[in-house]
C-alpha positions in Angstrom: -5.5 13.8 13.9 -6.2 14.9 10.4 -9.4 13.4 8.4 -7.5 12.1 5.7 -10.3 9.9 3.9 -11.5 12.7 1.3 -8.0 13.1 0.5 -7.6 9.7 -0.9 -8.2 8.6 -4.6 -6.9 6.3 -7.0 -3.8 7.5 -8.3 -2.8 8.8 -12.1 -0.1 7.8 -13.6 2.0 10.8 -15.2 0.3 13.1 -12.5 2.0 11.4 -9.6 4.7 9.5 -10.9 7.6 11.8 -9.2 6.0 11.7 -5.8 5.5 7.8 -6.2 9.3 7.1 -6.9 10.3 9.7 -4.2 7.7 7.3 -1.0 8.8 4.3 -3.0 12.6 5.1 -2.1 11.2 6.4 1.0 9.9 2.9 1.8 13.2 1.6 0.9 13.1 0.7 -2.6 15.0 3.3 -4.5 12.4 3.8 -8.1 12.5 6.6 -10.6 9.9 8.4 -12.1 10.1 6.7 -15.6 10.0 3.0 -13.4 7.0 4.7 -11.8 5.5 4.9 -15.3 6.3 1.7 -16.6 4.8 0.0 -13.7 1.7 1.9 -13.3 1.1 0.7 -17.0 1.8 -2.9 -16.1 -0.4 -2.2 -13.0 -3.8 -1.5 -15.0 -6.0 -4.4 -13.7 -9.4 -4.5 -12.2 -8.4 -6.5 -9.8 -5.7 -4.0 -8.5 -5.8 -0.4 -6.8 -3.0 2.1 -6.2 -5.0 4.8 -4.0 -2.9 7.9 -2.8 -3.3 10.6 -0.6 -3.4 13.8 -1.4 -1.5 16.4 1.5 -0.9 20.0 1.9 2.2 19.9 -0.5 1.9 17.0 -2.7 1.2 13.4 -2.1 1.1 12.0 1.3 1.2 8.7 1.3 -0.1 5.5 -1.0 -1.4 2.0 -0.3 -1.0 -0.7 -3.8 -3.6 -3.5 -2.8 -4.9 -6.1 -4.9 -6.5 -9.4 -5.1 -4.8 -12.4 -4.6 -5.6 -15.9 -6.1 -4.2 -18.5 -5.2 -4.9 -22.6 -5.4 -4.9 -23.2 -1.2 -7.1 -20.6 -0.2 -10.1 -18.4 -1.2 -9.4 -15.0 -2.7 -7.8 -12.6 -0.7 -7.1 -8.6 -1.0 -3.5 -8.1 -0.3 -1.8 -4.7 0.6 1.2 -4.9 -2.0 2.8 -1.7 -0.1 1.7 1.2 1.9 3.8 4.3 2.3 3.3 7.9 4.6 5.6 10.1 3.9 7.9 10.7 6.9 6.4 14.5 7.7 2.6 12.6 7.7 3.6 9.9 9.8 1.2 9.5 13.2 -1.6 11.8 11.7 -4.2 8.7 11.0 -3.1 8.8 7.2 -1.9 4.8 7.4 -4.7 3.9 9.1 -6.9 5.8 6.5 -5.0 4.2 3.2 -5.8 1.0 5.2 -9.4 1.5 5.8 -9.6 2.5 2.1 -8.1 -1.0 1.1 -10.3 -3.0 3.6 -13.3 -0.8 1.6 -11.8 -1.7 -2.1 -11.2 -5.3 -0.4 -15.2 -5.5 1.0 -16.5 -4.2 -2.1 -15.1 -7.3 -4.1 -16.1 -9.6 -1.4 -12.9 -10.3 0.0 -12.8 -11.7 3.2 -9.4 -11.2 4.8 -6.6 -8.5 3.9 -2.8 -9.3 4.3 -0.2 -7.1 5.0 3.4 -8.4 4.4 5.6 -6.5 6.4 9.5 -7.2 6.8 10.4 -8.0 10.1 13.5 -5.6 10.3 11.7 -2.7 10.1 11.1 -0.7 13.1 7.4 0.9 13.3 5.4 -1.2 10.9 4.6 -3.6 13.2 3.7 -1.6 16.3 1.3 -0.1 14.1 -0.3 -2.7 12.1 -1.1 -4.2 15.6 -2.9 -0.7 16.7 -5.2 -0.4 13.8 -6.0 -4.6 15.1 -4.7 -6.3 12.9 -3.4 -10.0 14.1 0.2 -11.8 12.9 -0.8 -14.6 10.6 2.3 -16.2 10.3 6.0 -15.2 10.5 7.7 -16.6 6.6 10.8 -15.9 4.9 11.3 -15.0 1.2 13.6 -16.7 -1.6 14.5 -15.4 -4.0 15.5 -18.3 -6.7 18.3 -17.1 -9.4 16.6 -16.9 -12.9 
């Protein structure tokens, strides 16, 4: 397994907009470059982190994790995705993006982190459970016409 926590920092915008759309369609959500830029913009907010990795031949792998407010429940940080690119995949790189969100998330005083994860994808799950972490609840999401 490959130490991949001094490879991780926060990302930059122009720098690694490319190799963010290319893991963002990896993920399955197809994004260009310019959407890359135009969200990264809209992203700039203390209260949210886009942290990469940085691999042998370009980026590796990011997590997107912020904190979430809601009325019901204390603040939370929330993993908004988390992507290893397939060739980095089972070489401790998830598990080290996560670690580096639990961090971002303890150093705010966060007390929990949530992962959303859809329950057709086949991998995810297995290895959320590995790193320990338990299934809160099983949800659907709507999406209401606007």
């Amino acid at each position: 397994m490959t130490d991949w926590s001094h490879r991780i920092r926060a990302a930059r915008g122009d720098e690694d907009a490319a190799a963010l759309a290319e893991l963002s369609t990896q993920l399955g959500y197809p994004t260009t470059e310019d959407q890359v830029r135009e969200r990264i913009a809209l992203l700039d907010d203390p209260e949210r982190d886009l942290l990469v990795a940085d691999g042998p031949a370009g980026l590796a792998g990011f997590i997107d994790v912020h904190v979430q407010r809601t009325i019901e429940a204390d603040p939370y940080g929330e993993v908004g995705g988390l992507v290893v690119a397939a060739a980095h995949r089972g070489t401790g790189l998830g598990a080290a993006l996560l670690e580096a969100a639990a961090v971002w998330s303890r150093d705010r005083d966060l007390r929990h982190l949530w992962i959303r994860a859809n329950l057709a994808r086949v991998g995810p799950h297995e290895f959320y459970e590995a790193v320990g972490c338990s299934v809160v609840k099983d949800q659907r999401v709507y999406d209401y016409p606007l």
